[in-house]
LODREN-218936 format. One line per 4 residues: number of its first residue (from 1); their letters; for each residue z, y, x of C-alpha. Coordinates in steps of 0.2 Angstrom, whole numbers. Layout:
<recs>
NUM	a	Z/Y/X; ...
</recs>
This chain:
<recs>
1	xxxx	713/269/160; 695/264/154; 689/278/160; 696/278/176
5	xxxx	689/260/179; 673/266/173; 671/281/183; 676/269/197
9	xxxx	662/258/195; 649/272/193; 655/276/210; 652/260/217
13	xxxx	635/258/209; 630/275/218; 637/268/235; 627/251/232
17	xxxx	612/261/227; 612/272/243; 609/256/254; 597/249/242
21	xxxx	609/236/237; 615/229/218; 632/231/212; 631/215/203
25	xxxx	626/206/217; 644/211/226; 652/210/212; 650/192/210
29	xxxx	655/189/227; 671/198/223; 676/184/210; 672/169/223
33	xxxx	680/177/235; 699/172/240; 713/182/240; 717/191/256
37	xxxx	732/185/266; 742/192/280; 738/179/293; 721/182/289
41	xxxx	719/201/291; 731/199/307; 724/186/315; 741/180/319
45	xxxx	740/163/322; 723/164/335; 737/177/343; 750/166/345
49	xxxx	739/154/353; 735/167/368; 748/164/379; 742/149/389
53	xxxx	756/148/407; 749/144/424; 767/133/425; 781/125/417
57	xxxx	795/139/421; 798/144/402; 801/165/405; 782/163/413
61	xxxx	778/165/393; 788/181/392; 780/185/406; 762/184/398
65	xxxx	766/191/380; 776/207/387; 757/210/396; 749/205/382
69	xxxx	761/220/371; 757/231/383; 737/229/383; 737/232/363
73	xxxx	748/248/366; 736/254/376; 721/251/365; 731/259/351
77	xxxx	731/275/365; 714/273/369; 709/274/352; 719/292/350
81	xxxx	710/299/367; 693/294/356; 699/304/341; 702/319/350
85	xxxx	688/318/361; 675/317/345; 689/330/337; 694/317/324
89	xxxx	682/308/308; 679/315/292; 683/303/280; 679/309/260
93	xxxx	689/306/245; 676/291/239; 683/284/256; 666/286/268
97	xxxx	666/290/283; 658/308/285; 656/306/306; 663/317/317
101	xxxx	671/336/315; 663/350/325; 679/358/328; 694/350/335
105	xxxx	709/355/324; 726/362/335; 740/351/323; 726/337/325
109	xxxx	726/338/344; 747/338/342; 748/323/332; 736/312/343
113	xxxx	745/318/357; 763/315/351; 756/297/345; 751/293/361
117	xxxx	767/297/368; 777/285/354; 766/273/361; 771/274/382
121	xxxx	789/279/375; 789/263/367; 785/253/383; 797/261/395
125	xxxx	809/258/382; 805/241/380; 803/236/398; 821/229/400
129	xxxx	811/213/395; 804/213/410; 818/222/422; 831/210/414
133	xxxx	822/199/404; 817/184/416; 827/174/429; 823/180/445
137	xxxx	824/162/452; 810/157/440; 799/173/443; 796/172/463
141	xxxx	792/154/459; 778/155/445; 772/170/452; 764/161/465
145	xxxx	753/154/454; 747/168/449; 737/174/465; 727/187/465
149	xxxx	730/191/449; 742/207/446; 746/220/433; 736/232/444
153	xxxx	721/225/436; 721/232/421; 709/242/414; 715/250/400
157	xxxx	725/259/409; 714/267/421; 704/270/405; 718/281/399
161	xxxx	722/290/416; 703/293/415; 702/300/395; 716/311/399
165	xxxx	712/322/415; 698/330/425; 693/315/439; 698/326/453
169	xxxx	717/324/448; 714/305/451; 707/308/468; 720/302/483
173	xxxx	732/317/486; 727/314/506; 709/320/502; 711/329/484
177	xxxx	711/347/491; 694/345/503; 685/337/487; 693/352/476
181	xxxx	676/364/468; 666/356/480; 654/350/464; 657/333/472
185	xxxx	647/316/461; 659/305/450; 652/293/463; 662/301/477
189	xxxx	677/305/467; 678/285/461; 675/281/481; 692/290/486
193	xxxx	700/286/468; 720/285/471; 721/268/468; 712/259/481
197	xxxx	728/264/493; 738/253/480; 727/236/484; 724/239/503
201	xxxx	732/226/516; 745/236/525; 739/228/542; 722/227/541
205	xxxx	717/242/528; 704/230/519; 703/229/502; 713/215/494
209	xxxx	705/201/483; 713/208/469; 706/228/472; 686/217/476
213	xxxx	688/206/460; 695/223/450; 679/234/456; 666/220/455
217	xxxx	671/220/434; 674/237/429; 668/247/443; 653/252/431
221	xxxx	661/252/417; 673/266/425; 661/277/431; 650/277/412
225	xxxx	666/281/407; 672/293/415; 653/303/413; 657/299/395
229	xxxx	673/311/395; 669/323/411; 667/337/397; 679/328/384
233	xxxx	695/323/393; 711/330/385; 711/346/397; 695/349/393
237	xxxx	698/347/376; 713/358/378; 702/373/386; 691/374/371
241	xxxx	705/380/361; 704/397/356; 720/408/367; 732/407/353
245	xxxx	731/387/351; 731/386/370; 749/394/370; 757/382/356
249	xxxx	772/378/363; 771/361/353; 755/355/361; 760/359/378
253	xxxx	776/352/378; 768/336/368; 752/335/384; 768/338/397
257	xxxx	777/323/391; 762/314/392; 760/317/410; 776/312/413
261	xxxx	776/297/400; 758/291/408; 765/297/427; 784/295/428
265	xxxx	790/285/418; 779/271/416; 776/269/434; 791/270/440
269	xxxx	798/255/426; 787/245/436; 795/251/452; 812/245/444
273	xxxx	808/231/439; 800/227/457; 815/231/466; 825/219/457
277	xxxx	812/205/459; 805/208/474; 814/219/486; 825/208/497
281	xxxx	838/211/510; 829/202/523; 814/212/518; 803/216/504
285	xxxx	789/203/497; 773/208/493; 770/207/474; 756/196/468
289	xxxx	742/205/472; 745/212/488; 747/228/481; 760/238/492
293	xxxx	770/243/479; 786/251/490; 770/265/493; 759/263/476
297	xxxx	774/264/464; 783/280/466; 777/294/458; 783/306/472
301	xxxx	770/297/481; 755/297/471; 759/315/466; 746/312/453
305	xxxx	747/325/440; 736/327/423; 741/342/420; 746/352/434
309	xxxx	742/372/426; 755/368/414; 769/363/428; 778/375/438
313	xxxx	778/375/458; 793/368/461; 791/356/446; 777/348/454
317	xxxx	785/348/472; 799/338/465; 788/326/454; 796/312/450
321	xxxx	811/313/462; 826/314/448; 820/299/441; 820/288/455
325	xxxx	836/296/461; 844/293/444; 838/275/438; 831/266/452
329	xxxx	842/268/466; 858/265/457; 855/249/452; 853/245/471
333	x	871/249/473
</recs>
């Protein structure tokens, strides 16, 4: 044992020593120091102070926190698509942090994948809260005072639609094919970005408040971005695999389920839960952004596609169809 804790202390008096520092010195902050506890390290208590309602209505608050959940999901996936762009750290036995790898690793690119999958595979799962979990009485009355503000607006998701695919394949489908190889700028593929058609005023064709206020804040930060992974998105990531890693069977079944994780499912739990709060017999209400969600939603749509070499023809012609056919228009019986 005394060996072990002096071999220990050598080491740490090498660290120190690299950064010019003394071990004594920390050491002595290491005695006055406290004891770590879990509300401390988790910073739970400034997290249960986040939700702060616009109203009284009380499921207003599941309303926030279910957002909140689904915000820290996807930094947890955005934090994968940054290991597998930089091909994973190098971290020693003494604990430091080597940098990055110089080759991405096949069983790496797997795992990162398949976690990123447990993360979207959680939140479809868990959107009942939303489908179910409110009353709808109380949702189409606090949600007025929640204009412009919409789920549309967030940008981590865009950041993951962007970390996972070539730009092109978020180009609206109605001008994809004329901007295919044309070497077009980032710039033009951002101008006709798929989204834009989701915050439109169906009369007018204008931008909505809620599309103006999303490009005035991260606009820029979108585009650097997306120059950022133009060469390391998860496709291109996939192409620099040799032949062999290209044909694993688990790593394209794991980046097919993420296409329909990121563009099936998820989307179109939002499309359910809209139907049961906002689609009406008399007619359907827009939600709180102005976002035409009847057109934005659905999958079949937006035919948006990560990975479309790895789908078949007739797969991507029928994108999204048996889930809509299966779970949403069922409930509508």
């Amino acid at each position: 044992m005394e060996n072990t804790v002096n071999e220990k202390i050598k080491l740490l008096e090498d660290k120190y020593a690299q950064m010019g520092q003394d071990l004594n010195s920390y050491l002595d902050g290491l005695l006055l120091s406290n004891y770590l506890t879990y509300w401390d390290y988790t910073q739970v208590e400034t997290l249960l102070t986040l939700q702060n309602p616009k109203t009284d209505y009380p499921d207003e608050v599941i309303f926030i926190m279910y957002h909140q959940i689904t915000e820290l999901y996807f930094k947890l996936a955005l934090h994968e698509f940054e290991q597998i762009a930089y091909n994973g750290k190098i971290i020693s036995a003494n604990g430091k942090d080597e940098g990055w790898k110089d080759k991405l690793d096949v069983r790496f690119f797997i795992d990162r994948v398949n976690r990123i999958n447990r993360y979207f595979e959680a939140l479809t799962q868990s959107f009942e809260i939303m489908v179910d979990g409110m009353e709808k009485e109380q949702f189409l009355r606090y949600r007025m005072a929640l204009l412009p503000a919409s789920g549309f607006q967030s940008a981590q998701y865009r950041m993951i639609e962007i970390c996972a695919t070539e730009f092109i394949n978020l180009v609206d489908k109605d001008v994809r094919a004329d901007l295919q190889g044309k070497d077009e700028s980032l710039e033009t593929l951002f101008a006709n970005i798929y989204w834009n058609k989701g915050a439109t005023e169906l009369a007018s064709g204008k931008k909505t408040l809620t599309l103006l206020q999303f490009e005035k804040k991260y606009a820029k930060k979108f585009l650097t971005l997306a120059k950022e992974y133009q060469d390391k998105n998860l496709w291109k990531k996939y192409l620099e695999l040799s032949e062999t890693d290209r044909q694993n069977t688990q790593l394209m079944n794991a980046l097919k389920q993420l296409d329909v994780n990121v563009n099936i499912n998820w989307p179109l739990m939002h499309y359910k839960s809209a139907v049961r709060y906002l689609q009406q017999n008399s007619g359907d209400i827009s939600a709180t952004g102005g976002t035409n969600w009847q057109k934005y939603l659905p999958p079949r749509f937006q035919k948006r596609i990560f990975y479309p070499g790895l789908w078949t023809e007739e797969e991507v012609q029928d994108w999204g169809k048996g889930w809509v056919e299966t779970n949403v228009f069922k409930t509508r019986e």
